[in-house]
Structures are given as structure tokens and as C-alpha cells.
N, C-alpha and C positions, 0 to 999 in steps of 0.2 A: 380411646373408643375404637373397638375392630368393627367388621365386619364383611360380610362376602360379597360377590359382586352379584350373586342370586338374591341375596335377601335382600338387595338394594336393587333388583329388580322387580322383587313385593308392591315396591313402591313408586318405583321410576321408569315410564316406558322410554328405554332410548336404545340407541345403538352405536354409541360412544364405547372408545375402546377404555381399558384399565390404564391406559396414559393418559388419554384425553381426562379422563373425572381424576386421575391424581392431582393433574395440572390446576384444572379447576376448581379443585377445594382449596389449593394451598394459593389462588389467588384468590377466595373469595374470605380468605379468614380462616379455613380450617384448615391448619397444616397439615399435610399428608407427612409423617412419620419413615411409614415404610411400608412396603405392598409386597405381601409372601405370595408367592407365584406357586402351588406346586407342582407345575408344569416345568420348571425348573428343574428342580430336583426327581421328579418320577418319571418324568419323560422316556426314557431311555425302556422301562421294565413293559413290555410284553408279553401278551398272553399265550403260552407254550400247551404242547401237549409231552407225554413222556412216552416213546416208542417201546420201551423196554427199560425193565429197572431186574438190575439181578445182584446178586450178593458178591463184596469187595474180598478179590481172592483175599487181602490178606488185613483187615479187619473184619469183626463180629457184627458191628456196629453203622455199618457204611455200605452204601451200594451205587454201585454205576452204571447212572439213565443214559441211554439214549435219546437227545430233546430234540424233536420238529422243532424249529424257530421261523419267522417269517418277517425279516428285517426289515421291508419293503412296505409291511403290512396286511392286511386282509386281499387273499388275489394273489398276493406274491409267491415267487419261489422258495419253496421249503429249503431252508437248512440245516444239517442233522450234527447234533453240537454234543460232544460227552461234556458229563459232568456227575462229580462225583458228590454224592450228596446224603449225611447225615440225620436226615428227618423219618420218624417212623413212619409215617404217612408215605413216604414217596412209593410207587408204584406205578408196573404197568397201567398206559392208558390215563394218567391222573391229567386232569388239566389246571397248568399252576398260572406263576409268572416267575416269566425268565429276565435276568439280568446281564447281559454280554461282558466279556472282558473288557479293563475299561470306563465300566460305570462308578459312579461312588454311590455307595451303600448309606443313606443317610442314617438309618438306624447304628449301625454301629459305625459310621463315620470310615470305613476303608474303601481307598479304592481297588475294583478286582482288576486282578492280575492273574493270566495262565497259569497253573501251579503245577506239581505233582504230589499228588497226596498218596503214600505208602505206596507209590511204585507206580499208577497211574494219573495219564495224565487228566485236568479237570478245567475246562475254558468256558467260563462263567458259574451261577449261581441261582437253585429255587429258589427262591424268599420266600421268607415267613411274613403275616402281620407287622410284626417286631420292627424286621429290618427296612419296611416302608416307613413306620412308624404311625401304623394305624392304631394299633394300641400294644398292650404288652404280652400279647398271645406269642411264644416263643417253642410251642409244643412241637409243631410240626409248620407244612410247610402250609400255604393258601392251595386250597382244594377249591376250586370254581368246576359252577354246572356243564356237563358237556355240550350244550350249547353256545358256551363263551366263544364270541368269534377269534379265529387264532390266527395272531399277528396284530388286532389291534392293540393299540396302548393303552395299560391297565386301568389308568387314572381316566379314560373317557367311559370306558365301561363299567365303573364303579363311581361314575359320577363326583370325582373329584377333584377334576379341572375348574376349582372355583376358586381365583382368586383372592385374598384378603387384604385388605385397607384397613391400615389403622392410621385414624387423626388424634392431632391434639388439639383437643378443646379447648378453650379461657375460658377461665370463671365468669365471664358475661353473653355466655352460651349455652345456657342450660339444653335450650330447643336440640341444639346438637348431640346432644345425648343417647338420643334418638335416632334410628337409621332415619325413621320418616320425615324428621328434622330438615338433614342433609340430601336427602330425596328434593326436599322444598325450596335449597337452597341451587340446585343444580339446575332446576326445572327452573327457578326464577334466573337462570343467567342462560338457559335457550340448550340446553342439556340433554331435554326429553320433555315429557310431559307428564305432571302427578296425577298418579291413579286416585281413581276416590276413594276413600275410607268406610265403607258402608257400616252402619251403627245402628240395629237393630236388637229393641228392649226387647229382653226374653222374659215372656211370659211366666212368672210364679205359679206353681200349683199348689201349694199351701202356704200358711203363714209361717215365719223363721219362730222355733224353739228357740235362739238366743237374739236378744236382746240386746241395742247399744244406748249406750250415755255419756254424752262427755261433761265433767265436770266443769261449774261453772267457770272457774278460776282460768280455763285455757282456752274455754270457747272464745272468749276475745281474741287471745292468739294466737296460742301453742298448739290449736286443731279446732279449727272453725267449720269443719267435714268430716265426719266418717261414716262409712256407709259400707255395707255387706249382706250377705247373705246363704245361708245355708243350701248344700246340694248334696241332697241325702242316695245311697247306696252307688258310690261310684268304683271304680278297681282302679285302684291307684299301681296299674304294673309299669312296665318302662316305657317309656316315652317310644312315637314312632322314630324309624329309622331317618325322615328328612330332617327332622326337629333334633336329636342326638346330632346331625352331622351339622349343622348351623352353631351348636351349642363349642362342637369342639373345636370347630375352625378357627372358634374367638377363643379360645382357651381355658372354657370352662367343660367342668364333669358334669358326665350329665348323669341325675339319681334319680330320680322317680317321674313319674309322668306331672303328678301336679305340682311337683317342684319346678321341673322343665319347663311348663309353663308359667308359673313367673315370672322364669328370668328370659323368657321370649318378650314377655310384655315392658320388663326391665331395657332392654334392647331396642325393641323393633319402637316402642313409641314412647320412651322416657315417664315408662306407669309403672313404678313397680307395687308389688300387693305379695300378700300373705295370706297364707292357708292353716288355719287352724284346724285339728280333729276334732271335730262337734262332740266326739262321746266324751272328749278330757277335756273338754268346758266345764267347770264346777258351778253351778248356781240357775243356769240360764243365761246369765248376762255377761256382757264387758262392757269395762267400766274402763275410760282414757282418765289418768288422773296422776296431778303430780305426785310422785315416792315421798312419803313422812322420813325414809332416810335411815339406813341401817338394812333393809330387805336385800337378800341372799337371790339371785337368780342366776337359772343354770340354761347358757343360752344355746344356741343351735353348734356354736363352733366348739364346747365341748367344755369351756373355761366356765367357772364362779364369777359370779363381778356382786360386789358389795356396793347398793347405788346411794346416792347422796339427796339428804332432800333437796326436792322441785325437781329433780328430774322426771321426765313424763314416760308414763308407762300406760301398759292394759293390761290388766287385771279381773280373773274369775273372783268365785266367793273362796275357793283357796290360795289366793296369790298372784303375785306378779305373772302372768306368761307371756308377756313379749315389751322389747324396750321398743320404744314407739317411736318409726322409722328408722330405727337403723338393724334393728335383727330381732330375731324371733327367739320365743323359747326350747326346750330340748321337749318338757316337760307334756305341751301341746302339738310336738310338730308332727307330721305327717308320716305313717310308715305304710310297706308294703299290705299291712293288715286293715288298714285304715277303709272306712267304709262310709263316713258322713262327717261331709267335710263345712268349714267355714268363711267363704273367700271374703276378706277385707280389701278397702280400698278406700285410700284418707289422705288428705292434705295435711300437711305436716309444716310446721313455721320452720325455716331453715337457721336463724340464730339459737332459736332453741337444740334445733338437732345437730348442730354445730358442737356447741357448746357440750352437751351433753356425749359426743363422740369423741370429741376431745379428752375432757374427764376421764371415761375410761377407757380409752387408747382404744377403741373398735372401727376398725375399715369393714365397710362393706358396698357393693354396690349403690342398696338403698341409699346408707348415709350419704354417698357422694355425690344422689342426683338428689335427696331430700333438699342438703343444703347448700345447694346452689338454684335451686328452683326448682320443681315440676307445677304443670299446668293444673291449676286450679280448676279449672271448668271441666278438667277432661276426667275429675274424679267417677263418677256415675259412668258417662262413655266407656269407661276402659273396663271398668266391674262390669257392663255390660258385653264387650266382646271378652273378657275371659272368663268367663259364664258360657258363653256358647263355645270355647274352645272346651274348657272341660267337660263338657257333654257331649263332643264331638269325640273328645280322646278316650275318656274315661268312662260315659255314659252315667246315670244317674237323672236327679228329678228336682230343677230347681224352687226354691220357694222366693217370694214376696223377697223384693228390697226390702232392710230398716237400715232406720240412718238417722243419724241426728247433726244438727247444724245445717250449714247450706255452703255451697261456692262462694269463693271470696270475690266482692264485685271490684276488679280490677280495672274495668275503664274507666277511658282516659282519654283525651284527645290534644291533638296536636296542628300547630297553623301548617301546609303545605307552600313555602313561598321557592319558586323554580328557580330563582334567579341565588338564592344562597347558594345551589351547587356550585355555580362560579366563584363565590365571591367567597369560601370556605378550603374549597378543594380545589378549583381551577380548571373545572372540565365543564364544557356547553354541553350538554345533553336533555335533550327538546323536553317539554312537558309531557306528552302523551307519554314518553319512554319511562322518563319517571312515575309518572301513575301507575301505567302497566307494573312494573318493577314490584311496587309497594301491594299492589292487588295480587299476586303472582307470591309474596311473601306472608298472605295472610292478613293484611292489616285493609280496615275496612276506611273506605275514599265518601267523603258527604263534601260535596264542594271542594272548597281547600282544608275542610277538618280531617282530619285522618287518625283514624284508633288503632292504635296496637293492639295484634291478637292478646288475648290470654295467654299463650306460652314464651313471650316477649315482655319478660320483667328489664333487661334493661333497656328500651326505648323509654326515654325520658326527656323527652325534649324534642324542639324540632330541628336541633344538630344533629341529631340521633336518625331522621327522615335520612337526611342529606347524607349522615357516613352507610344508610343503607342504600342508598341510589348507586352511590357511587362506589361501592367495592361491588356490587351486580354488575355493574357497568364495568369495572376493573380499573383497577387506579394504575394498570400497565399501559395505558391510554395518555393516561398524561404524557404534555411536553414540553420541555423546558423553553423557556420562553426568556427574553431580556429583558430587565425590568423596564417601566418606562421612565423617560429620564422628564427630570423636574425642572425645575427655573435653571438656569446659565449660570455657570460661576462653582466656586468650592463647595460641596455639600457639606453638611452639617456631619457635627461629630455624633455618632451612632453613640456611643456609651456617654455617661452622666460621666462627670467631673469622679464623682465618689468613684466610678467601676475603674475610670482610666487608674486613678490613683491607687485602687486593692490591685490591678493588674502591674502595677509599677513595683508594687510593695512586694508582692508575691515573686516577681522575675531580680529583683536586687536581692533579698534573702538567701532565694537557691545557689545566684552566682558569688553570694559571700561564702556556700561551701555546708549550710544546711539541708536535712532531707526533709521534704514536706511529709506532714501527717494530719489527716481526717479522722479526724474524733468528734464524737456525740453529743451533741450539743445538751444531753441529759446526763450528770453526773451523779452520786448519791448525796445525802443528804449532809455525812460528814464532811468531806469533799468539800461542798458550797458553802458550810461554814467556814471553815477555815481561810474562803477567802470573799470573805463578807456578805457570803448569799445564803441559801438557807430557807426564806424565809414563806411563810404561806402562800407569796403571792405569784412564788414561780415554783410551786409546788405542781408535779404531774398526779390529775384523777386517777388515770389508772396507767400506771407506769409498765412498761415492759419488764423490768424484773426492780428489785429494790437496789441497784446499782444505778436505775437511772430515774431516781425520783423527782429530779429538781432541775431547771434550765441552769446552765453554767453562770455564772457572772464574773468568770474568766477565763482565758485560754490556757492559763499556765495549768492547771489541775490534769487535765487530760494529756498535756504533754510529760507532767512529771508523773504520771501512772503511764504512761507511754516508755517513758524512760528506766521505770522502776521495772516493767515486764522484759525491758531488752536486757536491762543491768544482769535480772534474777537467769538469764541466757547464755551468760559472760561476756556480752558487749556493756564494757565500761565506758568508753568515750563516747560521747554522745551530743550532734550539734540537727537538734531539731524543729521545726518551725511551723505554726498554723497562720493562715487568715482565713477569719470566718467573725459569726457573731458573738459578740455576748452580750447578758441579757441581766436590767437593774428591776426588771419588770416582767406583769405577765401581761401586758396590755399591748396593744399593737404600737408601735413606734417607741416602747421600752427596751431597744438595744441599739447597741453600739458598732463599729466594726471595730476590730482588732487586728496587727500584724504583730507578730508573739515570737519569739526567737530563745531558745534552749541551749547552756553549754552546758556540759556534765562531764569530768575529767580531766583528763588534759589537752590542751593542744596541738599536741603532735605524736607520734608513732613513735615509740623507743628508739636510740636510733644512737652509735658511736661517739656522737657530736654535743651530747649535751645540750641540746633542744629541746627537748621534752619539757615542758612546765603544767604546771596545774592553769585552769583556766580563771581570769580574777576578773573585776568588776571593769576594767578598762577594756578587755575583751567583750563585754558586753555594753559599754559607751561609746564604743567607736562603732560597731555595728547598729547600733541605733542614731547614730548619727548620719551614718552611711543610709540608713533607711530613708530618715528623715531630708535630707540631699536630694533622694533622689525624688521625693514626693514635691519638690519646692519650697521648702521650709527655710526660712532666715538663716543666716549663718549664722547671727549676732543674739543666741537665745541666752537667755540665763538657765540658770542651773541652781535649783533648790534642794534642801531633805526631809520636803512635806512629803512622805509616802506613806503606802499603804501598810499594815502590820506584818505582810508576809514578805517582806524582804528585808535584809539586813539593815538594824537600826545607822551603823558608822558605813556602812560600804555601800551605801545606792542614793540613786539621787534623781531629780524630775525637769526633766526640759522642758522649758515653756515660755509664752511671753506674757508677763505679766501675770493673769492670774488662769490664765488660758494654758494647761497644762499639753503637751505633745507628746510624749513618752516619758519613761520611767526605766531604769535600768538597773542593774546593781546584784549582788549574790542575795541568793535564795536565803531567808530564815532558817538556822538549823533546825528550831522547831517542827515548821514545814515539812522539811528533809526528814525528819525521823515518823513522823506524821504520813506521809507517802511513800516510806520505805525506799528514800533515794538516798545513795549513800555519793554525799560530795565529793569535792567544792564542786557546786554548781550554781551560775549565774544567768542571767536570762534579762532580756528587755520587752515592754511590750509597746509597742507606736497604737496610738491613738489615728487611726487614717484621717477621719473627717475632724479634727482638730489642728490641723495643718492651716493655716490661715491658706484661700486662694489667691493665686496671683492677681495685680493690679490690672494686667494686662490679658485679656481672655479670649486668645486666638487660639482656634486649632494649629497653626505652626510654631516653629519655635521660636523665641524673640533672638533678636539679633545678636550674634559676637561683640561683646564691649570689650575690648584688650586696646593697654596702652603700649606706643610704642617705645615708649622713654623708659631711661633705666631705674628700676627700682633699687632703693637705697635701703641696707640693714641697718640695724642701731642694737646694741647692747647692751642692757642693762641689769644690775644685781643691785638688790634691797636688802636691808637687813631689818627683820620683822619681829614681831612674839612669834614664837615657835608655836602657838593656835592660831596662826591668820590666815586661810585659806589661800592657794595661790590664785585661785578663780577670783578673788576677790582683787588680786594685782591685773589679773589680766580684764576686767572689765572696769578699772579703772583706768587703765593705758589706753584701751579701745577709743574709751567718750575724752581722750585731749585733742582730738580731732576725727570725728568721721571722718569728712571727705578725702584726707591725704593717708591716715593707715588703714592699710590693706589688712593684715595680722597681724597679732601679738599672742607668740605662743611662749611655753614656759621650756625652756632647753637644760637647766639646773639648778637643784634645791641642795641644799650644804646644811646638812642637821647633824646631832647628835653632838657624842661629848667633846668633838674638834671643831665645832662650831662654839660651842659653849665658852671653850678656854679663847677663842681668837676674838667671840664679838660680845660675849657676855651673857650670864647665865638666864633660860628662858628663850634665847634666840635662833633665830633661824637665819639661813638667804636665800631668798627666789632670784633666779636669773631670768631674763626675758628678751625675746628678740624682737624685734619692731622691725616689719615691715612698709615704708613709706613709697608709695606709689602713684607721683605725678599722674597728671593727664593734659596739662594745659603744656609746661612748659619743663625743663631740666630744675632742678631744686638747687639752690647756691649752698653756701656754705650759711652764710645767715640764719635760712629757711630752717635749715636743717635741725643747727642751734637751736631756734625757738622755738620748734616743737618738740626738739628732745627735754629742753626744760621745764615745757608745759607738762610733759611725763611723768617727771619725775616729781613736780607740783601736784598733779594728780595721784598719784601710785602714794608718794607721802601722806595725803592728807586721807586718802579711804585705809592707809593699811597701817599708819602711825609710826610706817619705819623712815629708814635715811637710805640714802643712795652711799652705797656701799666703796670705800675709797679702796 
């Protein structure tokens, strides 16, 4: 949104500099952008006379002025300056503008420099239009009346020392749209003071020849107002010269005079409207009505657009002539010939014109204040003052309002309680201040009820009072402050059990040497089959594209489509991880948390040493035990191969206690793998967070060091089993010959194949196993020692069916 610092004098009495109102918009919510100064750039170019212009001894083409200059300014001492100068216009007596050596020329970007040109020398430069960059007159040079005072600066005497401001608006500032908006918003923080708006119905003198109707079907929504009227024998020539120079500042062309006004009304007070030629009306009437769908219209910016039914248009008895708020037709619109015109002015639902601009890809002013909001109430008001500006610019004879529909009744009210500023935002700011504030904003005060204007669609609430007290007031006010402290002793721990524990899960992953990755918690539909979801009840209504139809009901899908884009890249090896949700449901508290961990490749980096391995299902069991560690999880879990179907049937397996599953690790299904386009071995775990039994003991510190300090004793032993008996199954039968005295029992070597066969017999295996025995009370004798090595070996016998291997 631009505009000048005059046209925001239209509406704001103040005397506030162009820093001060920068300052202030961009604390008050409207960001100031950036502010063209072109007193900046023109500053320099002064109004000259030419003493003498005579022809350049030695081009045809070129002559060399004599220039009075007056550096000092108006009053000052003349200085007589050659310059050699190529414009046919140049002449005795002419009075231009001069540019000194040293200036930069913004039209063609150089800076001047003393030259010699064909033998003479040349210090400085006439300029053209061009090279200010007033427009692209390049013919000759700027010819001003010989009244121009000389020595002043060109830009005060051609009045265009006007600053411009451009903010950026949010979508929940329509009113901003408007200079007069931000006029309202500067005067309510002590700025200046708003002008009034005077709004005065111009009298009809005959009834309007066309006709309006809005179709039933949109009166409810899509245009609950339209309203216009005919103004017959106007001269649509060029707009005046102050309304052109407003129009270019902001960077628009300026075309005709009832075009120009428009987009004044587009600007100055977020109303824009349209002008139809009353004699290329066909029928008498316009009709607002949704498109049947198929209809060809040829619109002002010069393109075809083929429209879609429902979309809402206005239409003569020949046709479509304008898409309704976002642009006009070519077929209706206004020319230099144009003699009896039709000025419109309508409320427009903004979903609808959203959607509809979207469709067919069209920006325009209109669209982008239709939908985001214009003020309902101000439809009639604004057809009234551009009614009287076109009779002012263009003359002519208006007739009779018609209109059909009415203003959308938008109030509303809301409780005013003084004391939420504090208790919200943290700033005391007295009641009167706040009243004032809100009445200064437009919004009408009945006790503590308070209504937002009409052109405040988002106040909705009385949160809504409070963040407008308080950003008038400035939230640079605020100060920080210590909290105040509570009862004596440890405070409570700020996160839940669950967050401490995804925060734990998250920082143990990265440092096993995974890259985290954020993925969508909406997958497609094949995707979610595949690993058991799918199903209607996490189906997305209206999905962002058809990739992301369904909530996940697991993490792995998006990692291994994560993997599969880096693969198709030439990154092979791949160790990547999420925590987030997944989802059995579409109902609230239908999800799970998940910590998800991805190997895809190898190992390690190619590398002299013979290192390099493929990554296998053990790389992915020890990292989820590593996970599980550090969340508090039992050492002493079992280990099953109830899973899920998307992991390999023989290589994965389920940690848990009892029927109380914790994670699940193991190589990926090649199915899967071909299915997501990942090309293997790839393994992955996923930890269940909140399935982690919590501790017994639930302090925020940590429980105390138990370490003994007596020596622990190894013990070794070898079995000889059926070559199918799991060794998991010896090591959880070792464990239970004595909790309290072993520490661990891990497996150190298995002796298979056909050298096993020939020594212990065919079908056979041997698991080797080390035993950990870790006193606490006293030193372990030799007895001790004995009878629990042989409860072992009584154990380990009787779950695995083998013998203790001599």
C-alpha cells in the first residue's frame, strides 16, 4: 500500500515529520516498507536560464549554451557554466534545468562528470523529462515559463517534493487499505487530528435508464448490495494534473479522467467502483448472477478468460460485462468517446471473490481489497462522493440512485473490562486512555459495551478491544519485569513427563549421528495403506493437494519418501529421524507420540580400511535401545516377532514388557522399499515415547549413584542347543537364576555351521555367554560362586533343551 505525504494530508492535520509517521505506523502494526524521498534524488537539479546557445564548431547536431546557474538559490550570485548540449529545443534565453557536475542522473543512472565533447569542453547537463524521470518525453529538453524563479530547486516548483510511504498491510487490515484508514490510525496514537469526511447525497435529476438485480441465489451472500447510477453527457478527457501526479507517485498510469477516479476512491478510502458506458449497456439492465459456465469474456486487461459455473458476474441482455469485483469488461469500458456513463458500487463476499480470482489467476486492485474486506456501510457513501467528483472533473447530470439489496448488518458488541490490558499484555493504562483510544478508532463506547465500526471485520472479541488499546498505546512501553516468585523450596517442573521425555528422545537420536526431518503429518492415501492407515476416519475434507489426503499413522512413510528424494539426488547413505505424532484416529486424543530413526546404506564412508558395511537390523536394535536408556526404560525387556507387516518377517523384532510393546526395530519390507522407491538395505526403529513405563520414583532430580564397590566376577559359559533356539532365549533364562546377584548376561559367541555339526551333532549349535555377578553386600566366596553358576546352567538347560558344553 503507497502513498504520499500530501494525500495523507487529505486526511490527517498534523505536523509530524516523514520519520516521525514512518516510526509510527511500523509501531502501530503497519509496517513501513520503505519511504521514496525525491528530494533525494532531484535535489541537486535547478532551475537555469540559457545566456546564449550557438552551433558546435564541429558537430551539425550539437550546440554550446552559455547557462546562468544559481547554486546558492533564488538571490544568489549567478554562475555562468558551458555546456554542451544535444536537444533541438535548446536555445537562446530558454529556461530549463540544470544538473552540475557530480549529480547522478536517475533517469539514466550516470553520474555527470566534466567531459569534452568534440573538442569542447561541457560541466554539467539540460535535462530532459526522461532523465528526472517524469515520464518518457526524451524529445528535447524541459522548456519552463520565463517566470520560473531561477535558482530555485526544480522539484519545489513543480511540486514534487512529496514524499512516498509504502506499508505492509496483513490480511487482518482491510481498513488499512485505505489512506483514510491509516489517517485513523495515526490520529488515534496523538499524530494529528482526522479531518471529517463530509458526505453529501447528490441530488438525481432524472430516473436511471439501467436498471439493477441481483439474483436470488447470491443475495444471501455473494452481493447482499449493489447500488449505481447513471451520469449522462460527461467528457471523459485526462484527469487534472494533481490527481495524474497522486496516481504516479504510487505507480500507477494514469488513463482517463473516470478511470482516475476510481482508483482515487480505490486508495484514498478502500471503495473501489466501476464505470460502465451507459450507451454499450444492452437491454437496460444489469443483472449480478452466478456464470451457467462455459461464457467467453474479454476483460479490461486485454485476455479471454473462459468462466466456470457459480462464478459471479454482471451481465447486459448481450452478455457477460464485468467479473464482479475483480475487473471489468473491455466490451463496456470507458473511452475518450464515451458520453453517458454508469458508476457501480457493491459489496462483494470476499470467499467468493477469492475464490473466483484464484480460478482464473487475475490480480487486481479491486480483488485484493474485495477479499480481504471493504466496508459494507460505506457502499451508498462512496457512490455518493464519486458522483460528485465526476461532475466536478468531468461535468455532466446525475440521475436517481437504483440499487438493490441493502448493507450487511455487521454489529456487534463487545464487554470493555480495563483491567484485561494488564492481565493480557502487561501494561496499566488508565481507563479513560483506553476509551478515548477505542472512540478515536471509530468504535462506538455504550457503558462497557463497545461496537466495532463497520470497516473492522477483524474485532471479534474482547481480546480484540485489548490488542487495540494496546499497540495505540505501543507495546515499546512495555517492561520487563521479574516474575513474582511463588512458595519457598524447588519449583515444579515446567514440561509434562511426555515433553521432558520427546525432548530426551529428540537430543539422544541427533547425538547417535541422525539428521532430523519435518514431514507432514498428511500423507497420500497409498502411503497410509501400506502401513495400516488409510482409512475414512483420517481422511482429509479438503486436502491441500492429493499427496496429502490422510493423517499418517506412522512416521516411517515420510521419512522413507524423504529418503527416496535425497537417494533420486545421489545421496545414498542416509541416517534420518522424526519425533512427532501419529495418528490411529481422526478424533481428538487418537494419536500417539513417536521417536522414528532411518538407516538407508551403509555405515560408513568408503574408506582404505575395509569399514564400509551395509547397515543391518542390529544397527537399528542398539539404537533403539540407546533410545529407550535414555528415556528410563528397564534394561530387562523382552524381545518378540509380533510386528507390524511393513517390516521384515525374520529380521525385526518388538521390545516390551509383557504385553506392553516399547519399540520395534528391524529392516524395512522389501515390498515397502520398492513400494516408496527406496532402494536398500534399509533398517529403521520406531520408540513408542509414552509407552515407556515411568519411574517409581518421580522427582525432578536425579535418583541417586548405586554402584558397588566390590569386585565383580565374570563366569563363562557355552551351550550346546538345536541350531533354532534363539540365543535371546539363553540370555533371559541366565538373567532369572538370580536377579539380585547378576548384573548381565550377554552373548560373546555362537559356533554354527557345518564345524559345529561334525563336533556336537547334526542340527546343532553353541551360544556362548558371559555372566556378570555383582555383589553389594559382601566379596562372593568360591561356594557362592559355584551355586549360582550351576543354577545357570540349570536354568539355561531347562528353557533351551541344550547341555553345558564340555
Amino acid at each position: 500500500m503507497k502513498f504520499t505525504l500530501s494525500w495523507l494530508s487529505d486526511h490527517l492535520e498534523t505536523s509530524a515529520s516523514v520519520t516521525e509517521i514512518a516510526e509510527a505506523l511500523t509501531d502501530l502494526g503497519l509496517e513501513v516498507e520503505g519511504v521514496e524521498d525525491p528530494a533525494e534524488q532531484l535535489a541537486p537539479f535547478r532551475i537555469c536560464r540559457v545566456i546564449e546557445a550557438v552551433q558546435h564548431p564541429n558537430a551539425d547536431r550539437l550546440r554550446v549554451c552559455r547557462v546562468a546557474t544559481y547554486p546558492g538559490g533564488p538571490g544568489s550570485e549567478m554562475v555562468e557554466v558551458q555546456v554542451v548540449c544535444g536537444a533541438p529545443n535548446a536555445r537562446t534565453g530558454l529556461v530549463g534545468v540544470f544538473a552540475p557536475a557530480g549529480t547522478h542522473v536517475p533517469g539514466t543512472g550516470v553520474d555527470l562528470k566534466p567531459g569534452n565533447i568534440r573538442g569542447v569542453d561541457s560541466n554539467g547537463m539540460l535535462c530532459s523529462e526522461r532523465e528526472l524521470m517524469l515520464s518518457d518525453d526524451h524529445n528535447g529538453i524541459i522548456d519552463l515559463p520565463e517566470d520560473a524563479p531561477l535558482g530555485a530547486r526544480f522539484i519545489d516548483w513543480r511540486g514534487l517534493n512529496d514524499p512516498v510511504i509504502e506499508v505492509k498491510v496483513t490480511p487482518n487490515r482491510p481498513d488499512a487499505l485505505g489512506i483514510r484508514g491509516i489517517a485513523r490510525d495515526l490520529a488515534a496514537r496523538g499524530l494529528g487530528k482526522l479531518k471529517p469526511l463530509d458526505i453529501a447525497p447528490v441530488a438525481g435529476g432524472f430516473d436511471s435508464p439501467i436498471a439493477v438485480q441481483i439474483d436470488p441465489a447470491l443475495k444471501a451472500k455473494g452481493c447482499p448490495h449493489f447500488a449505481g447510477r447513471v451520469i449522462r453527457g460527461v467528457t471523459n478527457g485526462p484527469s487534472p494534473d494533481w490527481l495524474q501526479k497522486r496516481l504516479k507517485a504510487i505507480g500507477l498510469r494514469p488513463i482517463s479522467a473516470l478511470v482516475d477516479i476510481t482508483n482515487f476512491f480505490t486508495y484514498a478510502l478502500n471503495r473501489p467502483l466501476h464505470v460502465f458506458d451507459a450507451d454499450k449497456v444492452a437491454g437496460g439492465s444489469l443483472r449480478i448472477h452466478p456464470a451457467a459456465g462455459g461464457e467467453e469474456f474479454l476483460a479490461l486487461d486485454g485476455k479471454t478468460y473462459t468462466l466456470a459455473a457459480g462464478q459471479m458476474v454482471i451481465s447486459d441482455d448481450a452478455g457477460v460485462e464485468s467479473l464482479a469485483g475483480i475487473m471489468g469488461g473491455e466490451l463496456s469500458g470507458c473511452t475518450p468517446e464515451t458520453v453517458n456513463v454508469f458508476l457501480e458500487s457493491a459489496w462483494w463476499d470476499p470467499i467468493t471473490i477469492a475464490a473466483t480470482g484464484r480460478a482464473l489467476k487475475i490480480n487486481s486492485d479491486a480483488r485484493y481489497r474485495f477479499e480481504r474486506g471493504v466496508d459494507p456501510a460505506f457502499t451508498l457513501p462512496g457512490l455518493e462522493l464519486a458522483t460528485q467528483m465526476v461532475l466536478d472533473l468531468c461535468g455532466g447530470e446525475a440521475s436517481h440512485v437504483v440499487q438493490d439489496g441493502a448493507a450487511l448488518d455487521t454489529t456487534r458488541s463487545y464487554k470493555l473490562n480495563p483491567a484485561r490490558v494488564i492481565s493480557l499484555v502487561g501494561m496499566d493504562i488508565p481507563e479513560a486512555e483506553q476509551r478515548r483510544t477505542l472512540t478515536a478508532l471509530g468504535f462506538t463506547l455504550r457503558g462497557n459495551d463497545v461496537t466495532p465500526p463497520s470497516w473492522r471485520p477483524d474485532v471479534l472479541g474482547d481480546a480484540d478491544l485489548v490488542e487495540e488499546v494496546a499497540r495505540v498505546a505501543s507495546l515499546s512501553r512495555l517492561k520487563g519485569a521479574p516474575m513474582k516468585r511463588g512458595t519457598p523450596g524447588v519449583p515444579k517442573p515446567i514440561l509434562t513427563p511426555l515433553q521432558q521425555r520427546e525432548k530426551a528422545a529428540r537430543r539422544t537420536i541427533a547425538a547417535l549421528g541422525y539428521n532430523e526431518c519435518v514431514t507432514y503429518s498428511f500423507i497420500d492415501a497409498k502411503a497410509a495403506t501400506l502401513f495400516g492407515g488409510g482409512s475414512e476416519a483420517v481422511r482429509v475434507e479438503n486436502p491441500i493437494s492429493s499427496e496429502m489426503s490422510h493423517l499418517r499413522p506412522d512416521l516411517l512413510p515420510g521419512l522413507l519418501a524423504a529418503a527416496a528424494r535425497n537417494q533420486a539426488r545421489g545421496f545414498m547413505d542416509l541416517a534420518l529421524f522424526e519425533v512427532g505424532p501419529a495418528f490411529q484416529g481422526g478424533e481428538p486424543g487418537e494419536q500417539h507420540l513417536q521417536a522414528t530413526g532411518l538407516l538407508v546404506g551403509a555405515s560408513a564412508a568408503r574408506d582404505p580400511h575395509g569399514s564400509r558395511r551395509a547397515v543391518d537390523v542390529y544397527d537399528a536394535k542398539a539404537d533403539a535401545e540407546a533410545v529407550l536408556a535414555a528415556l528410563g526404560a528397564p534394561a530387562r525387556a523382552q524381545i518378540s516377532r509380533k510386528v507390524a507387516g511393513w517390516w521384515h518377517p525374520g529380521r525385526s523384532g518388538a521390545i516390551g514388557l509383557g504385553p506392553n510393546t516399547m519399540a520395534t526395530f528391524g529392516e524395512i519390507h522389501p515390498r515397502i522399499l520398492r513400494e516408496m522407491d527406496v532402494k536398500g538395505p534399509a533398517v529403521a526403529f520406531t520408540v513408542l515415547v509414552a509407552n515407556v513405563p515411568a519411574p517409581k520414583v518421580k522427582t525432578p532430580t536425579r535418583p541417586a549413584l548405586a554402584i558397588s564397590d566390590l569386585q565383580a566376577v565374570d563366569r563363562d559359559f557355552a551351550f550346546v542347543v538345536d541350531a533354532g533356539v534363539e540365543a535371546l532365549t539363553a540370555v533371559n533364562a541366565a538373567l532369572g537364576a538370580d536377579k539380585a546377584l547378576i548384573e548381565s548376561v550377554r552373548v560373546f559367541d555362537q559356533f554354527t555351521g557345518d564345524k559345529a555339526e561334525a563336533q556336537m551333532g547334526a542340527g546343532k549349535k553353541s551360544i556362548a555367554l558371559t555372566v556378570r555377578l555383582q555383589p553389594t553386600a559382601s566379596t562372593l566366596t568360591d561356594a557362592e560362586i559355584e551355586a549360582v553358576s550351576a543354577k545357570i546352567v540349570e536354568k539355561v538347560s531347562k528353557a533351551t533343551g541344550g547341555t553345558l558344553r564340555g
